[in-house]
N, C-alpha and C positions, 0 to 999 in steps of 0.2 A: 584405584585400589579400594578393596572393603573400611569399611568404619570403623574403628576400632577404640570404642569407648575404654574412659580408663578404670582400673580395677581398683575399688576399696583402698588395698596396699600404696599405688599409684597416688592416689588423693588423699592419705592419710602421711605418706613421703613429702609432698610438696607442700601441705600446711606445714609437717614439721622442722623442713627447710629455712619456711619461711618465720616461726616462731607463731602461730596462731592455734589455737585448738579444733577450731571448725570453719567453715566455710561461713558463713552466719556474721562472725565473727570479722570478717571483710567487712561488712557490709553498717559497721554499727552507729555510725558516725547519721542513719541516717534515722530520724523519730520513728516512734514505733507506729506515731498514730500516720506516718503515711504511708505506710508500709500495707499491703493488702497479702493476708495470708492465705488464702484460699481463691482457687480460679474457677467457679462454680459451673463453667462450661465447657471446661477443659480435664477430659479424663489425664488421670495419673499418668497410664501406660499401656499399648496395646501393642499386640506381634506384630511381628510381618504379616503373617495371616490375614489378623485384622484389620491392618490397616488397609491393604492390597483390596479385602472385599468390599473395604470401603469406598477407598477410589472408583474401583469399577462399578458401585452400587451407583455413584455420583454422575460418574460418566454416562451411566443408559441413560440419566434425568432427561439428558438432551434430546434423547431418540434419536433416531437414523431417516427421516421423514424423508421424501422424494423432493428435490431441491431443484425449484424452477425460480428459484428468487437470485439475484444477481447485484447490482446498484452497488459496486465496489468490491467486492467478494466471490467467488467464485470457486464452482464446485468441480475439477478437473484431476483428471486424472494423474498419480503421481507412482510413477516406475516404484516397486518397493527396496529397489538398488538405494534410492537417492536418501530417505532415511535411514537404513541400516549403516551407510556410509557416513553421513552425516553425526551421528549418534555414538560414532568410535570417538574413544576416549581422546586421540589426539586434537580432534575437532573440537567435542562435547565438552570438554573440561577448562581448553586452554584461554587463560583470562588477559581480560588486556592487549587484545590482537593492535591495538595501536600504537604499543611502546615501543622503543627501541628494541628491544629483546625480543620480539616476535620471532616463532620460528621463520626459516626459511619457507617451509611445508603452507606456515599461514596467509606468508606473505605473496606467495605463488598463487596461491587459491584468488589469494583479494584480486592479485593482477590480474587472473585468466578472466575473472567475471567484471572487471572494469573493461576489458580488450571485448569481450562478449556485447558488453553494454551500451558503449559507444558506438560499435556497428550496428547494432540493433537501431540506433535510434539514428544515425547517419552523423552522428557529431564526433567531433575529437579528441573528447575527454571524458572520464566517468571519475565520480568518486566511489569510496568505496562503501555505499547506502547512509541513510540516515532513518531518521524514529519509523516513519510511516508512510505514505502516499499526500494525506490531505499537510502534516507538517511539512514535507518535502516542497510543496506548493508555497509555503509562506516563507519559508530557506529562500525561496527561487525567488519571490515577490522582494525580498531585502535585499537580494542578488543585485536584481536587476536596478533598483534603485540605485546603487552605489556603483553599478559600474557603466551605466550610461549618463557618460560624458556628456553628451547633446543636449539633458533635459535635468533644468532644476527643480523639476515636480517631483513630489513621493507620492502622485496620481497613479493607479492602477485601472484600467479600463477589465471588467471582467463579465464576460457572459452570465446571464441567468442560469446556461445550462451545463457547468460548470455543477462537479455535484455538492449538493447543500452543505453536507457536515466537510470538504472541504474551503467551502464558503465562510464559513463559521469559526473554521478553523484560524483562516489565515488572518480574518477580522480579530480574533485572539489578540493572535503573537504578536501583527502586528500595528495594531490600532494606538498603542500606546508609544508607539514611536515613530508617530507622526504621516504613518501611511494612510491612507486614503482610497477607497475600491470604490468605482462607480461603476455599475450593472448594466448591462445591455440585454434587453429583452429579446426573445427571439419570437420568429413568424413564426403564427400559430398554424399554420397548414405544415411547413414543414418541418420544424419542431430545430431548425438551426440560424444561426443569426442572420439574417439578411443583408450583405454588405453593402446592396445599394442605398439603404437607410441609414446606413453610418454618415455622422455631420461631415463635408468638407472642411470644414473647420472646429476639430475636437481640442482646441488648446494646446499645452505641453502638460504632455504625463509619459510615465516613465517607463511603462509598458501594457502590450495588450498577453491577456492567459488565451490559450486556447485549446480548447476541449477535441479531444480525436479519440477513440467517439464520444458525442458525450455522456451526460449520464444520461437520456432518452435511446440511446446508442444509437442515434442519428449522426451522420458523418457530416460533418462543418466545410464547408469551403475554404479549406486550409489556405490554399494558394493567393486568392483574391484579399483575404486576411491580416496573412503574413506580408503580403507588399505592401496595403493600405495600412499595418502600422509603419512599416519602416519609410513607406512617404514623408511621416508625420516625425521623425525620428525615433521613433520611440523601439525598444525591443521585444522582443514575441518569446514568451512559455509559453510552450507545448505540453498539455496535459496529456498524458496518453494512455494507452491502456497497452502490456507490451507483444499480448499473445496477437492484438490486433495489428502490427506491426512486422509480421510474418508475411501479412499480404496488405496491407498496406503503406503510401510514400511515408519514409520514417520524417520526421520533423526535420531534421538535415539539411533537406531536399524541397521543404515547402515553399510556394512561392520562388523570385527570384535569386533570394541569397538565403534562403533557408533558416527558423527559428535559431535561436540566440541561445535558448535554456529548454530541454527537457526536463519532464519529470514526470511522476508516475507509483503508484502503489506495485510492489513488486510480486506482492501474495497470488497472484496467478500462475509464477513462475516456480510450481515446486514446493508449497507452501500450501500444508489443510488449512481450513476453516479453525478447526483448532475453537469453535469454542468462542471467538472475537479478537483471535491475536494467540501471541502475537505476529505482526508482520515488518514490513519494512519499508522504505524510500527508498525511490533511486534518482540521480541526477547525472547532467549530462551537458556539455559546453561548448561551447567555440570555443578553441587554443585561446584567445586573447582575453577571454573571460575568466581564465581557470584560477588567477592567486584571486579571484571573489568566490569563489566557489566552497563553501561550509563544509567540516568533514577531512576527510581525507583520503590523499594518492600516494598510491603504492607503483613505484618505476622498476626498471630492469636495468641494470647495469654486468659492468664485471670486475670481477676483483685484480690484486696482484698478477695473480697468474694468468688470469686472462678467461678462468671459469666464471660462467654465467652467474649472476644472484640477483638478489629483490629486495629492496629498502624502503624506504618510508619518503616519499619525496616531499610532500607538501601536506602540512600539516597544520593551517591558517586558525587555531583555534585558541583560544584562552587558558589552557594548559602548557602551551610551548610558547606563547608569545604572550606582548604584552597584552592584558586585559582593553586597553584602548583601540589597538590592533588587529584584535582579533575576527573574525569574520563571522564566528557563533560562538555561541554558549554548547554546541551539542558536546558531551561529556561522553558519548559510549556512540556505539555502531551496533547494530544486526549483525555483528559476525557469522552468529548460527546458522539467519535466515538465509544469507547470503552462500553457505555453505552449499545448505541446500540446492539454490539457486543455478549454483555453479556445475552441480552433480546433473540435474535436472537438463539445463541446458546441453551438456556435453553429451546424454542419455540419447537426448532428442535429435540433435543436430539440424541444424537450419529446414531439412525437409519436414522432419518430423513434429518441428513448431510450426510451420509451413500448416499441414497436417491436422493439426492439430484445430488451426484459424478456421480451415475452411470448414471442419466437419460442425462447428460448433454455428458458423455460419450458417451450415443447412438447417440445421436440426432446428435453429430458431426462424428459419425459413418455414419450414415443417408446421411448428407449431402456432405458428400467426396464422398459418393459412389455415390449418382445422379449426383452427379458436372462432378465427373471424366467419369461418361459415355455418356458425351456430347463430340460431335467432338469439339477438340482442347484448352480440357483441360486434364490435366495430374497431379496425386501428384508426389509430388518430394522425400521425403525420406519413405525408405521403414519399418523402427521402430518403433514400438507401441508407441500410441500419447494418450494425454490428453487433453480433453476440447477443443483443437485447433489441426489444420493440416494446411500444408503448399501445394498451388495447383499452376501448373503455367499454363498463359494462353498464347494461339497461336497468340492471337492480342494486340496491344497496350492496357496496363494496364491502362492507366492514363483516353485512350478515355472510356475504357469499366464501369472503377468506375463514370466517369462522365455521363454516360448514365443509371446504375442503381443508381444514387444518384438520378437522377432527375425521378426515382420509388417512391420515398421516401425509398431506401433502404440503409443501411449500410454494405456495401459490403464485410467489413475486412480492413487489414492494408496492405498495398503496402511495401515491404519488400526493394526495390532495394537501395534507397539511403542509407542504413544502410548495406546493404548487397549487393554490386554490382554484388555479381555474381549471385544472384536471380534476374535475370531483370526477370519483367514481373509476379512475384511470389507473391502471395497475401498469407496472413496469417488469417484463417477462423475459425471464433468460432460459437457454437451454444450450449446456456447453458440449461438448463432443460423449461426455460419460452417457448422456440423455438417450435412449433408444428407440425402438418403432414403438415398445411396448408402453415405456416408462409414459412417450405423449399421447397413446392412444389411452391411458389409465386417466391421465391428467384434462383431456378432452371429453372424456366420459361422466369423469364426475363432474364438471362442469356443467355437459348438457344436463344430465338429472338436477342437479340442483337447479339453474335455472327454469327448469320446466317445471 
């Protein structure tokens, strides 16, 4: 419904109710001298008009630049069903999708995109999202600690190529409670870990992460990975990317008994750029894992009568249980995002994310190949890639992103300060939206500038 500020009469009625003369007069208990009267950067009041032009003045700041940069984010196509749908007041407004009270309409939605989620990833349980992709990772690292039984290590074994900010991330949350991440470097030819270099004897730790793809969007040897942790006892997160999961083995399925913990940033699925957010997490479990699992499941039951409905089944958090008990601190969900999500998906349907993989697959097939047959550029690892490649170039990187920024182009992501031994290595996406024209613009300015 509209806003409906109140009138003069209105707020001259409830001071008088209440016995006070002005509003001010609430307030007086508090010294004058901390009291700041003037907001010197804050106008009075402006229209709709105003403010409207203002927004959209703020919005072009960003520009609409041709987007070949990738490294978690992702520029894809989204049906314009899935936000006008999303954005209806029943979705848009309704707070607190996790209490008791949630409508039915809410609760539907969460289930259809946990049931979505779970097959996507090959496992048997979804929640219903959490903060983002790289938190989702440190959810799943506390996960995993607490529910493998076999190992009394809070040891994390994690790739290099694992992407950095959620490296960073997960060292955050969970450093101060006693976790521990030790790094595995990866071969430099093919830019994924090499499992014959793994120790036969790596001690007790309490799981291995693995990147699919990673962020070089080289594909890991999931299979040899996943059994050489569980030799060792230990459990396997699956980092994943999920449009890559269309056409390729979901974690489920890896190795002999398949990863333990998905998870994964959701913003591919339905969800713009937006600017840097926001987005979402998602997670994913073996049945015997699930009362560890942070967040929360939404089940199908039926009532009285024997009509279908939708509950709140497990809700492992520090709001409904004891704070000792609890399994997170997470306090809210992506409802929105996940709304999204769900639209998006259902738009698509299994072919059409299908679809979606492969075309996005070519098109970065496309553009390594014109890239690379320009003098003084070269890709760097030689292992079948996803969605993204990594290319390095013959001149200063910093000068050359600054000459095709000012194309309006978005070049990719500059790899060296996360990876010093890629100086000069840029990290290149190009998802299904990208055209003949958009890489043949983006290879052109390339050769000119180079040359």
């Amino acid at each position: 419904m509209p806003f409906i500020p109140h009138t003069d009469e209105d707020i001259q009625q409830m001071l008088d109710t209440i016995g006070v003369s002005s509003i001010d007069d609430l307030f007086d208990e508090i010294p004058a001298s901390l009291r700041n009267n003037t907001l010197k950067f804050v106008p009075e009041q402006a229209t709709e008009m105003e403010v409207s032009r203002l927004m959209h003045a703020r919005a072009a700041q960003d520009g609409q630049p041709l987007c070949f940069m990738g490294a978690g984010a992702y520029d894809h196509h989204i049906p314009s069903a899935v936000w006008e749908l999303t954005t209806r007041g029943e979705f848009y407004t309704a707070y607190t999708p996790y209490q008791a009270e949630a409508s039915q309409g809410t609760l539907q939605l969460l289930y259809e995109y946990q049931t979505m989620m779970a097959s996507l990833n090959g496992l048997d349980v979804s929640n219903a999202s959490l903060y983002d992709g790289a938190s989702a990772l440190a959810e799943a690292v506390l996960m995993a600690v607490r529910a493998n039984r076999k190992s009394k290590s809070k040891r994390i074994l994690m790739p290099r190529t694992v992407h950095p900010n959620y490296r960073k991330t997960v060292t955050s949350i969970t450093g101060k409670q006693g976790v521990t991440v030790e790094l595995i470097d990866y071969d430099r030819e093919s830019g994924a870990v090499d499992v014959s270099t793994l120790p036969t004897d790596p001690g007790d730790f309490a799981a291995l992460v693995i990147p699919q793809p990673n962020f070089f969007g080289v594909l890991e040897d999931v299979d040899a990975l996943t059994d050489w942790a569980h030799q060792h006892k230990a459990l396997v997160i699956g980092v994943v990317n999920p449009v890559a999961l269309a056409v390729l083995k979901p974690p489920g399925e890896w190795g002999a008994d398949g990863a333990d913990i998905a998870c994964g940033e959701g913003q591919p699925l339905g969800i713009p750029m937006f600017s840097g957010g926001p987005y979402y997490g998602f997670m994913c479990c073996k049945q015997e894992f699930v009362r560890q699992m942070p967040g929360r499941i939404i089940g199908r039951t039926v009532d009285l009568e024997g009509k279908p409905g939708f509950t709140l089944t497990l809700q492992a958090r520090e709001q409904h249980i004891r704070r000792s008990k609890a399994t997170s601190n997470i306090c809210t969900n992506q409802g929105l995002m996940i709304t999204a999500t769900t639209i998006h998906m259902s738009l698509l349907g299994a072919q059409g994310l299908e679809n979606v993989a492969l075309n996005c697959h070519a098109n970065t097939q496309k553009l390594v190949q014109k890239l690379s047959e320009l003098q003084g550029i070269e890709t760097v690892f030689n292992n079948p890639v996803f969605h993204e490649s990594v290319i390095r170039i013959s001149a200063p990187l910093n000068e050359v992103m600054r000459a095709l920024h000012d194309q309006n182009l978005l070049p990719g992501f500059a790899l060296q300060d996360d990876y010093p031994e890629l100086e000069n290595c840029l990290l290149v996406c190009a998802t299904e939206k990208r055209t003949e024209e958009d890489i043949e613009t983006y290879v052109n300015h390339m050769q000119r500038i180079l040359g």
